[in-house]
N, C-alpha and C positions, 0 to 999 in steps of 0.2 A: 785811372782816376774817373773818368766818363764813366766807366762800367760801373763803378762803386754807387758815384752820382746817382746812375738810373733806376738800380737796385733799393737804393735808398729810396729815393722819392716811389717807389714800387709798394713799398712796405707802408712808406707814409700814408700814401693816398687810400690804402686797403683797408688801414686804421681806422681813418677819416669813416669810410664808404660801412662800418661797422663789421669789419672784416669778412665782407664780399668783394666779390673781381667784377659781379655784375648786378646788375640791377629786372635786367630785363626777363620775365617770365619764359625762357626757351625750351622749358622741357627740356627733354635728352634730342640734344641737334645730334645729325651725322656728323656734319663737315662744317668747322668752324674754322674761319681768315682772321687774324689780326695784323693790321697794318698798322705799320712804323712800330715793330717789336721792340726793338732795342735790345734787350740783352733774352729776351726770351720768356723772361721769369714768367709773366701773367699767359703763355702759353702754355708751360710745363705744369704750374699748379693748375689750369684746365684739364689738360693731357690727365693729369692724375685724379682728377674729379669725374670726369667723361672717357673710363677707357676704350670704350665702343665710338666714339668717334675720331676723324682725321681731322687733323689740325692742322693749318698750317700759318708761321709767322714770316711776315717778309718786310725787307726795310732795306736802303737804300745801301749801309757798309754792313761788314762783317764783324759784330758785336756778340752773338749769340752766347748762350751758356752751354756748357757739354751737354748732351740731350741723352737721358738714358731709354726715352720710349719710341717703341715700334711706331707710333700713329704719331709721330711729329715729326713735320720735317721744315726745317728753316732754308729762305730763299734770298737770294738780292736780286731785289725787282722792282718798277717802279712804279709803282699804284696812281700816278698821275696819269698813264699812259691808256688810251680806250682801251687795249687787248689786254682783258685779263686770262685768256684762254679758253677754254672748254667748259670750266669747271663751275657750277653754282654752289651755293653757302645756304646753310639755317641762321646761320650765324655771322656777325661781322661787326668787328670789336677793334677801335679808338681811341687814343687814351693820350693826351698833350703832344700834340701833332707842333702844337705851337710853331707855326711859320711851316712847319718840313713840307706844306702843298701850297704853290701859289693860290690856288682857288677849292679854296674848303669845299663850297657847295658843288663844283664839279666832283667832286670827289663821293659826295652823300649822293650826285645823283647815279653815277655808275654802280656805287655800291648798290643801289633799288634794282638796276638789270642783271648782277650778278647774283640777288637773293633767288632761293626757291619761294613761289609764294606761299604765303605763311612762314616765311622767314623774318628773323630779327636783324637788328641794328642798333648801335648802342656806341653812344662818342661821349668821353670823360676829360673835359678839357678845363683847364687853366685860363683862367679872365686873368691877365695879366694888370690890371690896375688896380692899386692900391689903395683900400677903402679903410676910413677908422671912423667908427659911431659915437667917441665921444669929444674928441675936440682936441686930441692929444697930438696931433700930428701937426704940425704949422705947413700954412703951403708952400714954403720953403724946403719943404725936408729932404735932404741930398736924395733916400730911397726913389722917392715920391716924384722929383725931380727924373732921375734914371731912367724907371720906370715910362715918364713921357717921353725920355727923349728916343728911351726904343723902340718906342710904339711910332716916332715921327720916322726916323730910320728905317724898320722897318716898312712902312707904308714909301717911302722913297725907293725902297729895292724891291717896290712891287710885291712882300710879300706882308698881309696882313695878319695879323696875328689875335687881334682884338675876335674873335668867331662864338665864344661861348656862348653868349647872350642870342646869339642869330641859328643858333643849331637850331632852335626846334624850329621855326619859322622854315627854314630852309628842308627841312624833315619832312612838313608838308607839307610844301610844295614840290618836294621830288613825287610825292605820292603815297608817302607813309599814311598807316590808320594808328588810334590807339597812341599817339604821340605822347610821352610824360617826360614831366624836366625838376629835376632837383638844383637846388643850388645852395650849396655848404661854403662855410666859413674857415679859413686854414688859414690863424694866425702866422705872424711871420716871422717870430722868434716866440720864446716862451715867459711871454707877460701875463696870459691867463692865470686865474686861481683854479682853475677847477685842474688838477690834475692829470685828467684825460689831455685835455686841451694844450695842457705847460709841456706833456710830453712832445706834442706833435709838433708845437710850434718848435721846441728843442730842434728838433728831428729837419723839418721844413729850412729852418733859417741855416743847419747845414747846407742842405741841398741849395739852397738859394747862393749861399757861399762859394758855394764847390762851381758852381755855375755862370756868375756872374762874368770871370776875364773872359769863357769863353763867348758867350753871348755878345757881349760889348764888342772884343774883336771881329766876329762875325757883321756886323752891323754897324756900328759907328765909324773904323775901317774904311768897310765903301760908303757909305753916306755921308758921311763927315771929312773923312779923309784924314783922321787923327791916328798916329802913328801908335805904338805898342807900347811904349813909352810914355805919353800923351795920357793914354786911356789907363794904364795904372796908376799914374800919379791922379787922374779922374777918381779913379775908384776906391783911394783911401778912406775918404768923407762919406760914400756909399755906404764901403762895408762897416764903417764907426755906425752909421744911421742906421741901419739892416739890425745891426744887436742892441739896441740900445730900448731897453726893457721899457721906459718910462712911455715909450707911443704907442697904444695901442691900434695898430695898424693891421691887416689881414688881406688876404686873397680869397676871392671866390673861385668856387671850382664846381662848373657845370655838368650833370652828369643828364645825359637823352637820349630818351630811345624809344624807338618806332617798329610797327609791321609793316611788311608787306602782303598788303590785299591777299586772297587765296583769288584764283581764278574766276570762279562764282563771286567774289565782291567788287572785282572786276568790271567785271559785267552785269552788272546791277549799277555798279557806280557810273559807268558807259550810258548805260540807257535814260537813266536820272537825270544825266549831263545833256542827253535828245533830248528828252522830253521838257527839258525848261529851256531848249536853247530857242524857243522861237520859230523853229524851222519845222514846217508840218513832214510826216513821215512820208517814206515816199508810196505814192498811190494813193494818197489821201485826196478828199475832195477841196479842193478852195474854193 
């Protein structure tokens, strides 16, 4: 069921993104990382677009797809951890992490010391709060409601989940250059007329469907301490609110990505940082 989920929302997001995987100008990288794969997918269609480079996708369980290529190899590893080994990246590709790291921004800044320089970085995430432009949505509304109360939940088990809006900020401040941030609209069932749109929200309010007990248990569970039981009779009202065409309600989805300096910008950007800090160079006259 999960597998299906991730697959799904995989295709969705691709849609959305105008069926791109990436956004970030990387040339032909060697060796590209994505963390928290999930089932593989947006590795394998890399693999097939880049056969000259190694890939590799790594995530916490054992989800992967059958892999038919030479240059892919999937891992379970934990990308929180400092030691990612020996290995540097051109590349390093994120995609609705939602909660899966305590601390996002630790996370973007190790990814910076794993980059080759002139290497890329690129995180495609889910703003989890639900936004509606025309008035359709009452501040009552069970989703909308949900919505808050996993973002309080979550933020009580310590793991944030709210990070879209703070990627690029956080981008450069690890010390990314050339930083750009998109942010798309991903209705949340299919109330759109444009029919690009009516599909995806179709598509989307599955995946949200398909998602929702497990979420809630994860989260309400230990925060709340509401039983399994509890949390499905919770979620009736939910999922009625989730499809019900008349609210036009949406998700934003942040999509960011940054360089890292080459060596020589480095060191230009070092010296820049001397010379305005105030501190005369050494052997200077005072």
């Amino acid at each position: 069921m999960e597998h299906e989920r991730l697959n799904l929302q995989f295709y969705v997001l691709k849609n959305l993104f105008g069926n791109r995987n990436y956004f970030a100008p990387i040339g032909s990288p060697c060796r590209i990382l994505d963390i928290g794969t999930g089932t593989g997918r947006w590795v394998l269609e890399m693999a097939e677009e880049f056969p000259n480079a190694q890939l590799t996708g790594t995530d916490l369980s054992l989800s992967f797809e059958e892999n038919p290529f030479d240059n892919v190899r999937f891992l379970i590893e934990d990308n929180s951890q400092d030691d990612w080994g020996s290995k540097t990246y051109d590349y390093i590709h994120t995609r609705v992490l939602l909660g899966s790291f305590k601390d996002f921004r630790a996370l973007i800044n190790r990814s910076f010391r794993y980059l080759e320089p002139g290497g890329w970085m690129e995180s495609q995430e889910l703003y989890p709060t639900v936004y509606c432009d025309d008035g359709t949505m009452p501040e009552d509304h069970p989703f909308l409601e949900w919505s808050r109360n996993l973002d309080e939940a979550a933020m009580s088990c310590r793991v944030p989940i709210r990070t879209g809006n703070k990627m690029k900020r956080w981008y450069e401040q690890a010390g990314f250059v050339d930083v750009h941030e998109e942010v798309m609209k991903m209705p949340i069932n299919p109330w759109p007329k444009d029919p690009q749109y009516k599909l995806l929200g179709r598509f989307w309010e599955q995946s949200l469907l398909d998602g929702l007990q497990a979420f809630s248990l994860r989260y309400f569970s230990t925060a709340f301490g509401w039983t399994k039981e509890e949390i499905e009779v919770y979620l009736v009202r939910v999922r009625q609110a989730l499809s019900d065409r008349r609210v036009h309600a949406y998700h934003r989805i942040y999509v960011v990505w940054g360089r890292k300096p080459t060596e020589a910008e480095a060191r230009e950007r070092a010296q820049r940082a001397a010379n305005t800090s105030g501190i005369p160079p050494i052997g200077s006259a005072r």
